[in-house]
C-alpha positions in Angstrom: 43.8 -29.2 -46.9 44.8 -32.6 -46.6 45.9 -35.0 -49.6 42.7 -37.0 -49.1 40.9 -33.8 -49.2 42.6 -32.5 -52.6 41.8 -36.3 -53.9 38.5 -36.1 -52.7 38.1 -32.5 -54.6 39.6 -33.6 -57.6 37.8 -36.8 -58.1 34.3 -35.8 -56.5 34.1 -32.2 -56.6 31.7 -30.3 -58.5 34.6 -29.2 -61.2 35.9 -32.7 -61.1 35.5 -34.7 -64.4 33.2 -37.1 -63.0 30.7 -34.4 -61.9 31.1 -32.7 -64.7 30.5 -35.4 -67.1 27.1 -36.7 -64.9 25.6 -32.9 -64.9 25.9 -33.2 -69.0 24.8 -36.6 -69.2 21.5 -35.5 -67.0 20.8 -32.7 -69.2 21.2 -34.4 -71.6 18.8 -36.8 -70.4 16.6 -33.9 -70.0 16.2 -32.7 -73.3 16.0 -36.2 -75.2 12.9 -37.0 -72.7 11.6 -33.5 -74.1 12.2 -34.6 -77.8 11.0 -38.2 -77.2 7.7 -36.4 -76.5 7.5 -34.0 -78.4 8.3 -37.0 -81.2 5.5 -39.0 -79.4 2.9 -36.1 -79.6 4.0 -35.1 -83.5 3.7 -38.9 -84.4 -0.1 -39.1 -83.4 -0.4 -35.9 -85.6 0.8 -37.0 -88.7 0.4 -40.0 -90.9 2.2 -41.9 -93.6 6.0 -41.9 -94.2 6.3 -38.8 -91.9 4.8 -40.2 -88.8 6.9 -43.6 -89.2 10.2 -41.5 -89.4 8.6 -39.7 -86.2 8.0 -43.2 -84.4 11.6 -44.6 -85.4 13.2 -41.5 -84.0 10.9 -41.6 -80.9 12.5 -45.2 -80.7 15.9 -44.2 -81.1 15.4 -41.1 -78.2 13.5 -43.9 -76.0 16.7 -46.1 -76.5 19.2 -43.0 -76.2 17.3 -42.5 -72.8 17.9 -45.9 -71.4 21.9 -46.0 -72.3 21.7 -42.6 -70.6 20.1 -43.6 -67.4 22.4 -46.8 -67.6 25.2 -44.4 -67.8 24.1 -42.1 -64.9 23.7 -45.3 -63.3 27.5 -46.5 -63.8 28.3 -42.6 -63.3 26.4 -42.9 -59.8 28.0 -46.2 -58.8 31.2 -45.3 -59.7 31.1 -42.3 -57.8 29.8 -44.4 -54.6 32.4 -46.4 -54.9 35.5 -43.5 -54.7 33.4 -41.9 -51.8 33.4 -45.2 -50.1 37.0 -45.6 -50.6 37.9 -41.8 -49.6 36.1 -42.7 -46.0 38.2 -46.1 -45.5 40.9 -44.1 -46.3 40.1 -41.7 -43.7 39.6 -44.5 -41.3 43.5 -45.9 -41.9 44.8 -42.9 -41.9 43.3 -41.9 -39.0 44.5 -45.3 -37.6 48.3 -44.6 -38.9 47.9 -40.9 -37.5 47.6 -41.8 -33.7 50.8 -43.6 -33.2 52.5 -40.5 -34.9 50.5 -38.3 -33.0 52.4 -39.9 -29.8 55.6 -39.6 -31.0 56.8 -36.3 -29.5 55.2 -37.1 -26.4 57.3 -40.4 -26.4 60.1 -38.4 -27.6 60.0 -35.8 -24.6 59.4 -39.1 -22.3 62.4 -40.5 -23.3 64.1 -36.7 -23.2 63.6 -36.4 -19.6 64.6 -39.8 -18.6 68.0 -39.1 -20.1 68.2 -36.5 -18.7 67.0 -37.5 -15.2 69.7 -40.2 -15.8 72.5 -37.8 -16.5 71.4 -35.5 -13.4 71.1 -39.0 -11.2 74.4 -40.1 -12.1 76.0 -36.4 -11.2 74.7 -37.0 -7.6 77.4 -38.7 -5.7 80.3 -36.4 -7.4 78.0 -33.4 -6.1 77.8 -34.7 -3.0 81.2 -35.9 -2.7 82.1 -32.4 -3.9 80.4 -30.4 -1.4 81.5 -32.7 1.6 84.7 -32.4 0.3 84.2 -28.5 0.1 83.1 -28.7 3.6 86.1 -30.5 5.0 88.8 -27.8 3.2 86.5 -25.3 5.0 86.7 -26.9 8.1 90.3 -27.1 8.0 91.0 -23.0 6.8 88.2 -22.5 10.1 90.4 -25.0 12.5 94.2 -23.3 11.0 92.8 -19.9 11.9 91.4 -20.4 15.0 94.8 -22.4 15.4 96.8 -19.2 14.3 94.5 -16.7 16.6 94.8 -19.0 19.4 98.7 -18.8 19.4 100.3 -19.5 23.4 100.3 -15.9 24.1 96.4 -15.5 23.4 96.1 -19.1 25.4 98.3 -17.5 27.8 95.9 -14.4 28.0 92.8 -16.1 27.9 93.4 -18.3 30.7 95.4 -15.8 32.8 93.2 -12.4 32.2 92.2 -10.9 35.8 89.1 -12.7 37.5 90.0 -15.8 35.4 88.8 -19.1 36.7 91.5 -21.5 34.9 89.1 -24.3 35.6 86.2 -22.7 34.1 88.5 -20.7 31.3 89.9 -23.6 30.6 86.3 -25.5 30.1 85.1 -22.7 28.1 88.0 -23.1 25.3 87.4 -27.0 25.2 84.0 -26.3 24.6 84.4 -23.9 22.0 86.9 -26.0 20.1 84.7 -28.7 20.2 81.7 -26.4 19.0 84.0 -25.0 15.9 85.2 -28.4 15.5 82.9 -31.8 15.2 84.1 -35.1 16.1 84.4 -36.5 12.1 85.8 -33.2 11.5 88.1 -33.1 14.4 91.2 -30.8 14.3 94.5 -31.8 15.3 95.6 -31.6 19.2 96.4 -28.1 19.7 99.5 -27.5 22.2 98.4 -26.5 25.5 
């Protein structure tokens, strides 16, 4: 339960004071309209000094009765006034509570775009990285082709039986140039 619920239980609730105090007050009410006519209906039955201290007391119980209903009256208006209060309370509250209900989602807003900015700012290196990766690879790819075509392999390549050294020799160029792209270029290999 919230705070303005425990408030509203402890000021307006059935076992709250105020209640309390307007259920006694209305019984009481109750039974003084009971003796005021029971008084009234005595009082026509008697006469003398016994029916005049009949009427005064009927007076006194008609007077108690009107302080009472003023009383249930201030009882009643005080407790329209704390109900109206409670609900404008609710109102601001529920006014305050929005803005706080937003915060996490602000929160995890903000969250991401740190960490989209973090990530963001790791591109180049990644990508400087991997081209970088790329070239090292290149070169271990160019120095063993380098080392496996070594002059006896070139010599055996282009001088096997049936060999075309035109063609043989068109076919390595090729190759070379396949294994190695022109921004990756490997150095000139003797020939």
């Amino acid at each position: 339960m919230t705070e303005l619920g425990n408030s509203r239980k402890d000021l307006l609730g059935k076992a709250s004071p105020l209640r309390e105090l307007q259920r006694k007050l209305r019984k009481r009410m109750e039974g003084v309209e009971a003796t005021c006519h029971q008084l009234a209906v005595r009082a026509d039955q008697r006469s003398g000094t016994h029916q005049q201290a009949l009427i005064e007391a009927r007076q006194k119980m008609q007077e108690l009765i009107s302080r009472l209903r003023a009383g249930l009256e201030q009882i009643g208006s005080h407790i329209a006034s704390i109900e109206a209060f409670l609900r404008e309370c609710e109102v601001q509250i529920q006014a305050l509570k929005e803005p706080l209900d937003d915060l996490p989602l602000l929160e995890q807003a903000a969250s991401h775009e740190a960490g989209a900015e973090q990530e963001l700012g790791q591109l180049e290196g990644v990508i400087m990285d991997s081209v970088s990766q790329l070239q090292s690879r290149m070169g271990e790819t160019q120095a063993r082709i380098s080392a496996a075509m070594t002059e006896p392999a070139k010599q055996l390549f282009l001088t096997s039986d049936g060999a075309d050294l035109e063609a043989d020799l068109a076919r390595y160029e090729q190759a070379a140039s396949a294994a190695f792209p022109s921004a990756l270029s490997p150095p000139d290999v003797k020939s």
